[in-house]
Backbone bond lengths (Angstrom), bond angles and torsions (degrees), N, CA, C in turn:
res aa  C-N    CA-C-N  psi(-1)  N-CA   C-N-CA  omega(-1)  CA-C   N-CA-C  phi
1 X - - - 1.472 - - 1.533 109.99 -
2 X 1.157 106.93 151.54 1.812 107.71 -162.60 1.849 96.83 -101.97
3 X 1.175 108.16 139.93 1.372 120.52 -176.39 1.480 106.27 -114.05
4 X 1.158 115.57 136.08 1.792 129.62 174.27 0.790 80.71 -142.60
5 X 1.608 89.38 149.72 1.806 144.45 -165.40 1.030 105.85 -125.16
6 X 1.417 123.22 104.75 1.307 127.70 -177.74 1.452 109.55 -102.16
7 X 1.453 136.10 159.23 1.621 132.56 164.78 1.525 113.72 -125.83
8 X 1.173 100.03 119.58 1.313 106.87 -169.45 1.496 108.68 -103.94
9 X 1.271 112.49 114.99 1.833 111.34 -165.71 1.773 85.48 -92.26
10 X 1.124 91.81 133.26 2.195 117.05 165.11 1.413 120.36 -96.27
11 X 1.631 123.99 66.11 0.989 125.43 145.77 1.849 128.68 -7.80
12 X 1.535 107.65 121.67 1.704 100.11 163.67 0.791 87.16 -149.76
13 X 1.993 123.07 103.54 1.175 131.77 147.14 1.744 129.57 -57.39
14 X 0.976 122.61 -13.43 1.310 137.82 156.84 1.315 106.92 -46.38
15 X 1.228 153.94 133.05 1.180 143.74 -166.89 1.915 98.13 -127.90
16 X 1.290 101.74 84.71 1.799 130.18 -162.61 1.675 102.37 -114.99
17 X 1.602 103.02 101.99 1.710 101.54 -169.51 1.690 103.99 -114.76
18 X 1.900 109.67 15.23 1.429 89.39 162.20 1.599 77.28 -170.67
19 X 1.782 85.97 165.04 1.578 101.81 161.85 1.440 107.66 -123.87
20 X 1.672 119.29 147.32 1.132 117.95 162.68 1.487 108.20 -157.47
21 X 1.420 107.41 -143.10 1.320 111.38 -161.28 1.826 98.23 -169.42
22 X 1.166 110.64 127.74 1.684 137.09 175.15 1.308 103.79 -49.73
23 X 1.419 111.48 125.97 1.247 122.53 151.78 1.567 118.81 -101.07
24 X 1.154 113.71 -45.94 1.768 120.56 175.52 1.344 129.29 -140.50
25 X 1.161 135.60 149.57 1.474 111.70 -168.82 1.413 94.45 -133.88
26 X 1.991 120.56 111.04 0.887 143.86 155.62 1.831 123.46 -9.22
27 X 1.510 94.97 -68.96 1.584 117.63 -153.14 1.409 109.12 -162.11
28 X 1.328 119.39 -179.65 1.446 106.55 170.83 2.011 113.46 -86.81
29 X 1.347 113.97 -8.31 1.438 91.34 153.01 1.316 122.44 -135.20
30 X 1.253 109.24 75.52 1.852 127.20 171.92 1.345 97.78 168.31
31 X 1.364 89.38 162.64 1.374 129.76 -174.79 1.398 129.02 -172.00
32 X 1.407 149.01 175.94 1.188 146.37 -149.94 1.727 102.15 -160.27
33 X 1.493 92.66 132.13 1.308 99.90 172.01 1.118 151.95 -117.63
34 X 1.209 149.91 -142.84 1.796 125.89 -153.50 1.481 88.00 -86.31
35 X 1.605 129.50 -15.49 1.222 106.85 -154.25 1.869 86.83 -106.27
36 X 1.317 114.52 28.94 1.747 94.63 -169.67 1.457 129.07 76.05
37 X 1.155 103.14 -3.73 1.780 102.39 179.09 1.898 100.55 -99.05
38 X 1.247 100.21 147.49 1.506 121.91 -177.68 1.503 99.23 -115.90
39 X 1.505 88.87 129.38 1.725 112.44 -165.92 1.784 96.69 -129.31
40 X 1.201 101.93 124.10 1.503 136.00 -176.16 1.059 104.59 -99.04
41 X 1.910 135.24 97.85 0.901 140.77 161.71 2.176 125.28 -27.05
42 X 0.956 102.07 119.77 1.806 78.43 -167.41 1.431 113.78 -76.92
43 X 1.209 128.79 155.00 1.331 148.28 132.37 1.622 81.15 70.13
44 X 1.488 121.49 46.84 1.791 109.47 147.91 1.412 81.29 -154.30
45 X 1.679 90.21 160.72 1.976 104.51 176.29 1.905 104.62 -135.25
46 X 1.198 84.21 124.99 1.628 93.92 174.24 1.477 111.41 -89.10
47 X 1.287 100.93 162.53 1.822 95.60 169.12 1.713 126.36 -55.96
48 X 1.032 99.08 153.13 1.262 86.58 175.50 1.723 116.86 -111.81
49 X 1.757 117.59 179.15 1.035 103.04 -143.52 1.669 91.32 -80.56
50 X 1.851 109.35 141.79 1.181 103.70 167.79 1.903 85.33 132.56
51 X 1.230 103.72 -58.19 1.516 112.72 -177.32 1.331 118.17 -60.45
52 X 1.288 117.06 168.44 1.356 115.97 -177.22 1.749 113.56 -84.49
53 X 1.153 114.15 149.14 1.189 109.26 -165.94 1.686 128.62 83.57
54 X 1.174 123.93 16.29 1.495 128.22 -157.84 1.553 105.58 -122.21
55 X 1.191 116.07 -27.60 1.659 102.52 160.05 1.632 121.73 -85.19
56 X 1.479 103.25 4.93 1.930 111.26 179.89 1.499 105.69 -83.41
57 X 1.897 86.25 -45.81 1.547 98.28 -170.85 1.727 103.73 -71.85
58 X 0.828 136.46 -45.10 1.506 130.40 162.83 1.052 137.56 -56.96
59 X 1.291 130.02 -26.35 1.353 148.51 158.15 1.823 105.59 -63.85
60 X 1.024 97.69 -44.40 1.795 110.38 175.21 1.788 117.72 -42.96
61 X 1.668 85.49 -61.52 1.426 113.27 -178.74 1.342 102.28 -61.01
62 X 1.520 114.90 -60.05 1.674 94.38 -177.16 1.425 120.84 -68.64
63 X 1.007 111.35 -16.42 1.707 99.59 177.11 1.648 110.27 -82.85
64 X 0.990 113.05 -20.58 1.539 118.23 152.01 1.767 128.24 -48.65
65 X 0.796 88.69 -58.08 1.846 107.87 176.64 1.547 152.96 -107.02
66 X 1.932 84.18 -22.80 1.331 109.81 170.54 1.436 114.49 -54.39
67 X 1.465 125.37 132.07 1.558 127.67 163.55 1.546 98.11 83.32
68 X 1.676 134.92 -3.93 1.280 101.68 -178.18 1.200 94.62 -131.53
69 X 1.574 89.45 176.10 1.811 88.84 172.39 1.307 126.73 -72.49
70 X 1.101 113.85 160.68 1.970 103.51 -170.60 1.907 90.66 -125.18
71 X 1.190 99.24 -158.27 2.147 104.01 -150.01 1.981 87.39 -168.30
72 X 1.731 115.81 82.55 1.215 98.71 172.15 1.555 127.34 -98.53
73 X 1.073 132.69 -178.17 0.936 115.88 -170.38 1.675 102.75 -161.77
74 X 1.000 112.56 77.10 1.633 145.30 174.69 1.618 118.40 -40.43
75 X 1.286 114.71 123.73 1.987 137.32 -159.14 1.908 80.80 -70.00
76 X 1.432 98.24 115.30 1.452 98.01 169.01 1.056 130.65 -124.50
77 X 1.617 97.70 69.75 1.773 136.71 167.72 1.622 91.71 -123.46
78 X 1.273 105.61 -85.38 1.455 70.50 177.16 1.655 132.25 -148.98
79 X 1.383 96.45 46.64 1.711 110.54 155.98 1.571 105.59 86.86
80 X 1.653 117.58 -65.76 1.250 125.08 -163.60 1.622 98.18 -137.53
81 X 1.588 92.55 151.24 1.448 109.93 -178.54 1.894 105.77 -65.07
82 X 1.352 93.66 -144.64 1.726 97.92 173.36 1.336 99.34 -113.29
83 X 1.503 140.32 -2.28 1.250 122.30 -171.33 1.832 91.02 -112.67
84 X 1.429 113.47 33.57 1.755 106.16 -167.28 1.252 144.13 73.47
85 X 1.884 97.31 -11.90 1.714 79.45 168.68 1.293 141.41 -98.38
86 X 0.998 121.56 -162.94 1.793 127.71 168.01 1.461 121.20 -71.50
87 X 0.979 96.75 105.11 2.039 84.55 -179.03 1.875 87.57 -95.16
88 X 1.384 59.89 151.98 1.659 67.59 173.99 1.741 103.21 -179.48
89 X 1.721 101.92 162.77 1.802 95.30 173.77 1.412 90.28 -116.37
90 X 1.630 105.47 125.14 1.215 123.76 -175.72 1.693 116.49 -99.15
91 X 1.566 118.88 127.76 1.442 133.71 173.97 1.403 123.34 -96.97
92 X 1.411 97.80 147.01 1.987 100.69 174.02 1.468 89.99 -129.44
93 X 1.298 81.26 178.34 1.602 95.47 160.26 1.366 127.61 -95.49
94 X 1.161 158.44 111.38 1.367 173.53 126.82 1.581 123.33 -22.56
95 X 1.279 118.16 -46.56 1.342 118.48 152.56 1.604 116.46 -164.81
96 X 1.403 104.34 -146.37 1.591 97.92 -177.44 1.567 129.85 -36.77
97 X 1.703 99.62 -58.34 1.448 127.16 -166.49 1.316 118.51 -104.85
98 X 1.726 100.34 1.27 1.628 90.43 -170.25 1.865 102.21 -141.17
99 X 1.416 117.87 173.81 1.133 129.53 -179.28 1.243 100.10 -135.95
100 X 1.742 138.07 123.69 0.825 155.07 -164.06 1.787 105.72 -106.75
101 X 1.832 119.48 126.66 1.494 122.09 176.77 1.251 115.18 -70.73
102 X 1.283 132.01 120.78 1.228 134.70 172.53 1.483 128.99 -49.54
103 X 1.673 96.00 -33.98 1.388 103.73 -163.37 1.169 94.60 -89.65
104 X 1.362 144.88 -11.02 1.628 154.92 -145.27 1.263 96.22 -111.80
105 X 1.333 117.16 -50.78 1.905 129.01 165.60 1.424 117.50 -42.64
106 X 1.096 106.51 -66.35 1.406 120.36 164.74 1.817 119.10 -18.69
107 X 1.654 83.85 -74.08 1.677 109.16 -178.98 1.640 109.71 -48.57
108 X 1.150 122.16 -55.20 1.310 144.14 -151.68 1.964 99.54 -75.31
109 X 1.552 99.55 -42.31 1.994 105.29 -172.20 1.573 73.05 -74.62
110 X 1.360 161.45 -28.81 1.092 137.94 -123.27 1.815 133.86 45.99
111 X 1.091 118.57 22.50 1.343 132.21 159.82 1.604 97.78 -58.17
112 X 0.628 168.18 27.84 1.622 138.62 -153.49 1.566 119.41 156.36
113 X 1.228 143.69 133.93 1.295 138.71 -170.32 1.234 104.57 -113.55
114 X 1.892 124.29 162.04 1.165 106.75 169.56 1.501 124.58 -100.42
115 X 1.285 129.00 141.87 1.377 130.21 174.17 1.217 110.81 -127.44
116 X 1.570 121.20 110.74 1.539 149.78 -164.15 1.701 106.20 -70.79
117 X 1.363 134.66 28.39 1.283 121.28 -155.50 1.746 101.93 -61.18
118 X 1.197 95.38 162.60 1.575 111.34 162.92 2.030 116.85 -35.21
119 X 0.534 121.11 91.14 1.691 127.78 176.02 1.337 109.06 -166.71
120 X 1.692 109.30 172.52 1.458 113.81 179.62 1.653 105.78 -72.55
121 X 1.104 129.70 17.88 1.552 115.03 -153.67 2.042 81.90 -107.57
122 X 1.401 122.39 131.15 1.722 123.10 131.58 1.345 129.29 -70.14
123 X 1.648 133.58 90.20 1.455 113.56 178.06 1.453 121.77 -55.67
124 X 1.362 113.82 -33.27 1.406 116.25 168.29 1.374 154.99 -49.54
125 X 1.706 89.77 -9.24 1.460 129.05 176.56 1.327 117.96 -119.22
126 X 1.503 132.00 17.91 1.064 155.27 -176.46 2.034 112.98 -93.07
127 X 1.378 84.85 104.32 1.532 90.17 -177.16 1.641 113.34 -102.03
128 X 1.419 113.22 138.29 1.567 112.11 -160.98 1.444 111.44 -55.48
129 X 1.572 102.96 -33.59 1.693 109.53 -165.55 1.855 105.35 -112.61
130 X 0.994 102.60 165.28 1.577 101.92 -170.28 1.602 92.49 -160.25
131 X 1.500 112.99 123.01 1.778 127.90 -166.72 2.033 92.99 -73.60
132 X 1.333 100.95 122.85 2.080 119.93 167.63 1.590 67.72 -39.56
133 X 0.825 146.89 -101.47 1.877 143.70 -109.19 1.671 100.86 -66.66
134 X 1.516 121.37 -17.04 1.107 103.30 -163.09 2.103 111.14 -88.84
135 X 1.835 80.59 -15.57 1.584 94.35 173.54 2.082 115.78 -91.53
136 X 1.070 88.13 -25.52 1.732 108.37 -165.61 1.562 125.38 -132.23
137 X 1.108 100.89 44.37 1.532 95.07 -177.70 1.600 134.13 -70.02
138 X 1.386 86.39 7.89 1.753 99.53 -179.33 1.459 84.23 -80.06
139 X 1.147 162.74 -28.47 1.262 159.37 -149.24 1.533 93.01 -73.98
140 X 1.254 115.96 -47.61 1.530 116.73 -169.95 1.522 100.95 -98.68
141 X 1.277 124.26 -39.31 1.646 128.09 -175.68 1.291 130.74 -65.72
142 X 1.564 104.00 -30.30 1.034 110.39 -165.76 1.589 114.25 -87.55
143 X 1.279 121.68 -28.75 1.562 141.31 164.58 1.689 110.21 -72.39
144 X 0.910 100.97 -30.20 1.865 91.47 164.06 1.364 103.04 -92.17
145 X 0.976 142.67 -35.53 1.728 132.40 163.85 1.390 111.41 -49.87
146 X 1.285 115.27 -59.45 1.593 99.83 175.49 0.950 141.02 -61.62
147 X 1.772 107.81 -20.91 1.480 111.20 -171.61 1.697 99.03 -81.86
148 X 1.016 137.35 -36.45 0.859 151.23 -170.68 1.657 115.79 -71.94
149 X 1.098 121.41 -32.42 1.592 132.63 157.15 1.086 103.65 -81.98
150 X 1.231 141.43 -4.88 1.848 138.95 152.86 1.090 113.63 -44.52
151 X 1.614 99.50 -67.04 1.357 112.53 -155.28 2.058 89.30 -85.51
152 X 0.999 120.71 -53.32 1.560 118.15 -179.32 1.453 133.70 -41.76
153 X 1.359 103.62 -33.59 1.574 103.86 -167.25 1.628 96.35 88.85
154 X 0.984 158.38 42.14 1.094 150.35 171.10 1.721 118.23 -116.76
155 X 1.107 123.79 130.47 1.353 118.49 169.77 1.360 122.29 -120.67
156 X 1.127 102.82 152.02 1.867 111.84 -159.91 1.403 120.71 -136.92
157 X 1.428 106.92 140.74 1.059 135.95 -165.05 1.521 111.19 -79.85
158 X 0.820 150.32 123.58 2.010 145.63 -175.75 1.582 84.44 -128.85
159 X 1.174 103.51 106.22 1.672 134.61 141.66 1.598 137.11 -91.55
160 X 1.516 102.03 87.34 1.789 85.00 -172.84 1.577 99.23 -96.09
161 X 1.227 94.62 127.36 1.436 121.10 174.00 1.209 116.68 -43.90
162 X 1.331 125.42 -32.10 1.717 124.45 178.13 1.443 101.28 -112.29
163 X 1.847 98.69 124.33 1.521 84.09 -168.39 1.659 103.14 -108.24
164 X 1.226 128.17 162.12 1.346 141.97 -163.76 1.556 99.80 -90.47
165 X 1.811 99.52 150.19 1.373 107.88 166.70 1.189 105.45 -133.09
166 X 1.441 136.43 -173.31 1.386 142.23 150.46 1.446 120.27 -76.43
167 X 1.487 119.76 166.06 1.335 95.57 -163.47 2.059 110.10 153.48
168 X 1.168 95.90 135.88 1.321 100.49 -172.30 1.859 120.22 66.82
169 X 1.091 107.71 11.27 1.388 127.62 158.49 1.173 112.48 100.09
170 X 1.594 104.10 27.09 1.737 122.73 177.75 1.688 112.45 124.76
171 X 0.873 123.10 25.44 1.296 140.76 159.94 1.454 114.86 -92.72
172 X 1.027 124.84 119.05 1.408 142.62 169.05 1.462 118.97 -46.47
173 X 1.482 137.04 85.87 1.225 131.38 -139.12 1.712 79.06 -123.76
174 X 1.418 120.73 177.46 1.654 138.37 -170.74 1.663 88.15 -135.26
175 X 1.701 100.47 130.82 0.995 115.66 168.14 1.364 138.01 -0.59
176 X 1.602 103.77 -73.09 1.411 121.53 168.34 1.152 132.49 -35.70
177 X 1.412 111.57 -25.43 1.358 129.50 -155.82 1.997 99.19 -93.34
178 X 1.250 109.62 6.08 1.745 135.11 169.64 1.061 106.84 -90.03
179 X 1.379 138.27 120.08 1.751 115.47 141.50 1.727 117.14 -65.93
180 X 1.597 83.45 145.72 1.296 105.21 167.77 1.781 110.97 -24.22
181 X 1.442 106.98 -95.32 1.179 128.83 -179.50 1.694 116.83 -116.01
182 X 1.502 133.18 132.55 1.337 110.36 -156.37 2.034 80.01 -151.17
183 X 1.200 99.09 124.52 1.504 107.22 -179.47 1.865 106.74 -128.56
184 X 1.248 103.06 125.17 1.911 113.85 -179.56 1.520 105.22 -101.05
185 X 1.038 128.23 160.61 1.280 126.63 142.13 2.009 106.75 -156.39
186 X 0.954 99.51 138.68 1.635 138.20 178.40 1.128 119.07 -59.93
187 X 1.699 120.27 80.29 1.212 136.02 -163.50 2.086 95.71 -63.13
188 X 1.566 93.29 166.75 2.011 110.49 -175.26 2.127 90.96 -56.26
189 X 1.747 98.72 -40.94 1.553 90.69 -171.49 1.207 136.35 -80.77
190 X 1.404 100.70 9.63 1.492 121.69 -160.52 0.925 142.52 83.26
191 X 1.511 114.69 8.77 1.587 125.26 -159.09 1.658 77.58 -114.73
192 X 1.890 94.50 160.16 1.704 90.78 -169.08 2.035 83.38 -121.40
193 X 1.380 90.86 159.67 1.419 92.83 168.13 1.374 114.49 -123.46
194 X 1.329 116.00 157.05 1.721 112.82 -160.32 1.252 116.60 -136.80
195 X 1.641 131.51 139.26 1.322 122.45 -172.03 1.377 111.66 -125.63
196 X 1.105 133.28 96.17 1.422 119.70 -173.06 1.577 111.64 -134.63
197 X 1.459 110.36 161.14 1.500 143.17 -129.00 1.726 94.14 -118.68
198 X 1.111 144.61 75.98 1.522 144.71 161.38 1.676 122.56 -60.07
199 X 0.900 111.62 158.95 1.984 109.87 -176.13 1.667 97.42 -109.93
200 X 1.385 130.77 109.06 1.475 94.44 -175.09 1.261 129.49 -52.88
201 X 1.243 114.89 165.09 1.627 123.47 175.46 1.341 116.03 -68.31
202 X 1.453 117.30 -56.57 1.428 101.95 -173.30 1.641 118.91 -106.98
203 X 1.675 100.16 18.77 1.222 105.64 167.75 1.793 107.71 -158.45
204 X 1.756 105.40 86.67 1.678 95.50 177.93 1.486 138.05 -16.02
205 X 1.192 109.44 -62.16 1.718 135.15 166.25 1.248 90.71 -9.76
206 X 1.685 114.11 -90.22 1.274 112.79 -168.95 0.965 133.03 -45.27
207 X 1.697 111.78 -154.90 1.769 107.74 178.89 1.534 108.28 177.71
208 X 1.154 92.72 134.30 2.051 95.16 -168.38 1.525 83.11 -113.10
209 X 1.352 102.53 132.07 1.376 139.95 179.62 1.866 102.36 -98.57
210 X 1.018 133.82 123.30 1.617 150.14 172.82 1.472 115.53 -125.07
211 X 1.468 109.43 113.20 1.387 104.74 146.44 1.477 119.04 -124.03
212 X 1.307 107.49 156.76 1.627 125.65 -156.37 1.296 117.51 -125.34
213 X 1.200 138.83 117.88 1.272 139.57 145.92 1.711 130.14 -84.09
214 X 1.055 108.18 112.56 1.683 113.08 -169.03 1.471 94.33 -126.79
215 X 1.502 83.69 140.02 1.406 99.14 161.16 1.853 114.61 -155.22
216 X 1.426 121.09 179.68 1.290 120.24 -164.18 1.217 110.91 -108.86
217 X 1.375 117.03 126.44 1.124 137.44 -164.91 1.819 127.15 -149.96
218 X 1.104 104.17 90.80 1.433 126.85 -174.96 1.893 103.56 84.09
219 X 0.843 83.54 61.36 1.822 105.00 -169.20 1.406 103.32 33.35
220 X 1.687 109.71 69.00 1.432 120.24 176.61 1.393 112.35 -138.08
221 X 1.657 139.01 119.38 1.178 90.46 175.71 2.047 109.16 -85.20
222 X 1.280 104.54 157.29 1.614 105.10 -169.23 1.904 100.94 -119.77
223 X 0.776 124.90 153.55 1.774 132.34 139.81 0.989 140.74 -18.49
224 X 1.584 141.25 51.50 1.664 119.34 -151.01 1.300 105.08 -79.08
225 X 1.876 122.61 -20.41 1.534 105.71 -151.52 1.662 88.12 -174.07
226 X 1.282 105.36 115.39 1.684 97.62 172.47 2.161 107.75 -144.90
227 X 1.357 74.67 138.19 2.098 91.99 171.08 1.239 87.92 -115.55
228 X 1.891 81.92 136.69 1.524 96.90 147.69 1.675 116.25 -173.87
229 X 1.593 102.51 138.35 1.045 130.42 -136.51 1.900 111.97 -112.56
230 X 1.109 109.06 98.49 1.524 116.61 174.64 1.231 124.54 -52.04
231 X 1.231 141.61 123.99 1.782 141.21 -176.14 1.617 96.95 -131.97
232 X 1.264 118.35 130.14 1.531 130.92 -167.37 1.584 80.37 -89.75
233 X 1.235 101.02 -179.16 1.680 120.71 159.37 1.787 105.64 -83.09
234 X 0.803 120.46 -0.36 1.728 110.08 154.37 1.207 121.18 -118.50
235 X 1.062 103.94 22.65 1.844 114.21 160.23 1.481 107.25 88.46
236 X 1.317 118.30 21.63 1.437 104.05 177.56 1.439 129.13 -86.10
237 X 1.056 131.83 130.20 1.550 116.90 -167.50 1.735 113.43 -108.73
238 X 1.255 117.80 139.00 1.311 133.79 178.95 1.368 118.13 -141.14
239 X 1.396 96.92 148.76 1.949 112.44 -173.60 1.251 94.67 -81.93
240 X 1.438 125.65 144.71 1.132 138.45 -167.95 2.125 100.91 -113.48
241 X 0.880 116.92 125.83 1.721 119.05 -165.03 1.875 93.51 -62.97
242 X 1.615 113.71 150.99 0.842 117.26 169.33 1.587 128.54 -58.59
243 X 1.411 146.35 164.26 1.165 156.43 -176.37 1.272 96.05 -78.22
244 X 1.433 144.69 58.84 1.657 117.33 -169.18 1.936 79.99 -158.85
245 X 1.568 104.81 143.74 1.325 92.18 141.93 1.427 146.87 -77.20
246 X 1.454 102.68 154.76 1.730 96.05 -176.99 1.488 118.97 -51.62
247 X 1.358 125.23 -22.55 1.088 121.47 175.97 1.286 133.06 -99.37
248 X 0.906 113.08 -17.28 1.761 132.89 173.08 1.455 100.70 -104.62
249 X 1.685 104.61 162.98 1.645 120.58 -162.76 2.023 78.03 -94.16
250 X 1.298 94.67 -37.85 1.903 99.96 -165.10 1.104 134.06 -98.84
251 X 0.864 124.89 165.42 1.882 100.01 179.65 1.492 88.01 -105.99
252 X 2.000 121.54 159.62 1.048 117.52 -155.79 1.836 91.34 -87.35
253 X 1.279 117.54 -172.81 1.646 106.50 -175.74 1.607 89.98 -113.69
């Protein structure tokens, strides 16, 4: 009997650079997870603690995320705020077919306002629901491929196109989510400065260029000062807008 080898490439347009799971939830936009990393809801701000509205907006969030797995998907300009965390727009699942935006949830109960900072993310283009197939289509693909090489004689190849690394202290992170090449060195004051090499996000070719000034501050290290600079795949270079809102010197925490 004659055997063909088929390759079946697994699309995930969802652009999903880790999986994990909640350990504590800060506020209504952050929280921290099993692996210790603190994830900064993107481009919305909840109250903070003290303000009105800040045990709704937190209570919100955890019933959002608490106990399950979440689906993030990380600002790829430039990864982390200035106080270290993860921005990112974070997904669950909602039901059979779909994965519901956290940060869109948020917006919508009114917990939360929106603030557009500088990153790859549009809140304005943020739809509450998002179709399982558009993140996972092996869910549906992969069981009609097999059944079908059952009965065929056929054997098959499963290629997922985005390939996985380790990462975030056991979280399943995607390549990208590495720089290229990333060089520090350890200023006389102690503060280190950093140069590193990104793949773009929504187009490999390119490449976002970052440099960083960190230093320690309330036994943290924090952000004092960062460029960073966009290069297309035809060499064009552009300033990338700071991490800050236009209206504030800070971003809120």
């Amino acid at each position: 009997m004659l055997s063909l080898v088929f390759i079946v490439p697994i699309f995930s347009p969802l652009d999903i650079d880790a999986i994990g799971a909640v350990s504590r939830i800060i506020d209504g936009d952050t929280f921290v997870l099993s692996s210790g990393e603190r994830v900064r809801l993107a481009d919305i701000d909840a109250p903070e603690s003290g303000e009105s509205g800040y045990r709704r907006a937190t209570v919100s969030l955890s019933s959002l995320i608490s106990g399950r797995t979440i689906y993030l998907d990380t600002d790829g300009f430039y990864g982390r705020d200035r106080y270290g965390r993860l921005v990112c727009v974070v997904y669950v699942e909602y039901d059979a077919i779909h994965f519901i935006n956290v940060n869109k949830a948020l917006l919508m109960e009114g917990c939360a306002i929106t603030s557009d900072y500088p990153n790859e993310f549009d809140p304005y283009s943020w739809s509450l629901y998002s179709p399982k197939a558009s993140f996972m289509p092996t869910l549906i693909l992969v069981p009609i491929f097999i059944l079908i090489a059952a009965s065929s004689g056929i054997v098959l190849v499963i290629i997922f196109i985005k390939e996985r690394k380790r990462g975030l202290g056991g979280e399943n992170l995607l390549a990208k989510s590495y720089p290229k090449f990333k060089f520090s060195n350890r200023l006389p004051n102690g503060d280190y400065l950093t140069l590193a090499v990104w793949s773009g996000k929504k187009d490999s070719t390119a490449e976002v260029l970052t440099i960083q000034l960190r230093h320690m501050e309330d036994d943290d290290w924090i952000t004092a000062g960062r460029l960073a600079v966009y290069r297309t795949n035809d060499g064009i270079y552009s300033k990338l807008p700071e991490r800050h809102p236009k209206s504030l010197t800070l971003e809120r925490k």
